[in-house]
N, C-alpha and C positions, 0 to 999 in steps of 0.2 A: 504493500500500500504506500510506502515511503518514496518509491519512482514513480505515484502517481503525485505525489505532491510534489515531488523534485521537478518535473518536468512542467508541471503547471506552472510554478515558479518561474521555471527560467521563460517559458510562454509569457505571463506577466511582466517582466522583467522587456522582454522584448516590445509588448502592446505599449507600457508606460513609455518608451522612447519615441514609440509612432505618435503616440498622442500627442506627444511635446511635439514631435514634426510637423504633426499637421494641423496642429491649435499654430503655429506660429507658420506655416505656409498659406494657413485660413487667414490668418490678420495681412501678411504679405499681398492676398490677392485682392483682397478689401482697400486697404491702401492703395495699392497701384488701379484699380478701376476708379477711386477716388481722382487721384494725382488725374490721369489719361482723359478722363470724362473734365472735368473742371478745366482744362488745357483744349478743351473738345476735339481727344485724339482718342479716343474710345477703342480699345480692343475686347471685340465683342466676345470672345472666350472666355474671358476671363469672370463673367460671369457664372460662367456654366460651372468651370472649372473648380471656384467655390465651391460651388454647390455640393461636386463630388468629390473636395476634402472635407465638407461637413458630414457627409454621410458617410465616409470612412471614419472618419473622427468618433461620431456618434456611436454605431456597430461595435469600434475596437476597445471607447471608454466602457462601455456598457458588460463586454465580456470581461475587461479589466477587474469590471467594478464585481462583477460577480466572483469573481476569486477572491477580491477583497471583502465580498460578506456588505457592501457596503447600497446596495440596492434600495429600492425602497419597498417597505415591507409593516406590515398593520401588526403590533406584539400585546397589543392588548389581555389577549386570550394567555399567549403562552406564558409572559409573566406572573399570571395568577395563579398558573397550575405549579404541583410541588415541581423539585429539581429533575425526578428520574420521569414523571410526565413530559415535562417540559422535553426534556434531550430524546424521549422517544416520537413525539411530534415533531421536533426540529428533523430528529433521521427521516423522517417520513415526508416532509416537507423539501428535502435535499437530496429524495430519491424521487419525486415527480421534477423536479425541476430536472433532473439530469435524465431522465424518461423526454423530457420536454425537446430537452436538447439532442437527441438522439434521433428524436421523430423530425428535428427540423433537418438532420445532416438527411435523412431519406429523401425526405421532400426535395432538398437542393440536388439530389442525386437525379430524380425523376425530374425536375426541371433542364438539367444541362442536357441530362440521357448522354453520358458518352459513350455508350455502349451502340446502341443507335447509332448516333453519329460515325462511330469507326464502323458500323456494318455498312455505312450507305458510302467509304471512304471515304469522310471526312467534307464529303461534297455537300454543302451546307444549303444548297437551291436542290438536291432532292430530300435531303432531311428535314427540310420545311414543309418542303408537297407531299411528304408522307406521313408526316405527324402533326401536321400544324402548329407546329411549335416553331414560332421564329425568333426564338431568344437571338440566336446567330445571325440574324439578318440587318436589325435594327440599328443605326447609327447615331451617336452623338449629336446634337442638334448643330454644335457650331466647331465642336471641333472635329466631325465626321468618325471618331475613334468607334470601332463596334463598343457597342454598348454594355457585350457579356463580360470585358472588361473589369465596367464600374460593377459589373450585379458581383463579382466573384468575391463582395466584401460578403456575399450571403451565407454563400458554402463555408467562406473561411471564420465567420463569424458561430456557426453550426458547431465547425472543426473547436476552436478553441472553449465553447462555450462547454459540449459536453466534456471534455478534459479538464477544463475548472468544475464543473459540476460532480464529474467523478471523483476530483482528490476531495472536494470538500464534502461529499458524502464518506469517503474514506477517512478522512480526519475525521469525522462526527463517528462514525462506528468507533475510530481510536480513541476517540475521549479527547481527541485534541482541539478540538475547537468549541467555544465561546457559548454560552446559555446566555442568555436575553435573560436577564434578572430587570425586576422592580427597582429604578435606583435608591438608597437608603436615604430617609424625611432627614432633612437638614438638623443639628442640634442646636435645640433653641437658646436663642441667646438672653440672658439674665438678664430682667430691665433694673433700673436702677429702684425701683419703688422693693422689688422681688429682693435685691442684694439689701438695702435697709434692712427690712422686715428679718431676712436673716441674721445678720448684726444684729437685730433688737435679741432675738430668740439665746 
């Protein structure tokens, strides 16, 4: 279980460097359509282009963030139940999500079909007229790039998401990871009327 969390690690490790990449290529492309446009020399790309380092950005925090436990999530319930409740709901809750992520790597697998695709030799105008699937066909609006390109954040987002899903159900069966506890009522502070009254006593 430990090379699943090793490996998701170093996955992680990898995602945090792209996000720094493309949070600061996303402000870079913003800027320069600013600059270009206000100069009224406008490169029409670079709109687009945005766009699909936001949705790589988004997809790769997102998977990030599920290794990090850091997601958003409703704990109402499981704070309230005792400890060994709680950590058998948490495993069971970290076993659909990684059920979740498995069913989406199938899905991206039925979308691409490369299997298909290599029966019809990779010739992408009769794998459309036999399947009606024209993920392959489709181009970029401005900068003409195929489009299956940008979608390959789907599959790869699939890929890393069940591998985070799996070591942190692996860490939860190991006991190594985190219970969502109630945080502890602050301790109250003495008013001054409170310390008197003690002193008098």
């Amino acid at each position: 279980m430990k090379v699943l969390t090793t490996a998701s690690e170093a996955v992680a490790a990898v995602e945090r460097w792209a996000v720094i990449a493309l949070a600061v290529a996303l402000v870079g492309l913003i800027l320069l359509n600013v600059v270009t446009r206000s100069l009224a020399m406008a490169i029409y790309w670079v709109d687009e282009m945005a766009v699909y380092c936001m949705i790589w950005l988004v997809f790769i925090g997102a998977s990030l963030a599920l290794r990090r436990r850091r997601h958003v999530r409703v704990t109402a319930v499981i704070v309230a139940l005792p400890r060994g409740a709680a950590q058998a709901v948490e495993a069971v809750l970290d076993a659909i999500v990684f059920a979740f992520c498995a069913f989406m790597i199938w899905m991206a697998w039925i979308w691409y079909d490369p299997v298909t695709l290599a029966g019809y030799g990779f010739d992408l105008d009769a794998f459309a007229g036999a399947t009606f699937n024209f993920i392959y066909d489709e181009p970029t609006t401005t900068i003409g790039a195929p489009k299956y390109w940008v979608w390959l954040v789907m599959p790869l987002f699939a890929l890393t998401t069940t591998l985070h899903a799996a070591a942190n159900l692996a860490d939860r069966l190991a006991g190594r990871a985190p219970i969502e506890r109630a945080p502890a009522p602050p301790p109250e502070k003495e008013t001054a009327k409170g310390a008197a009254k003690g002193a008098m006593k």
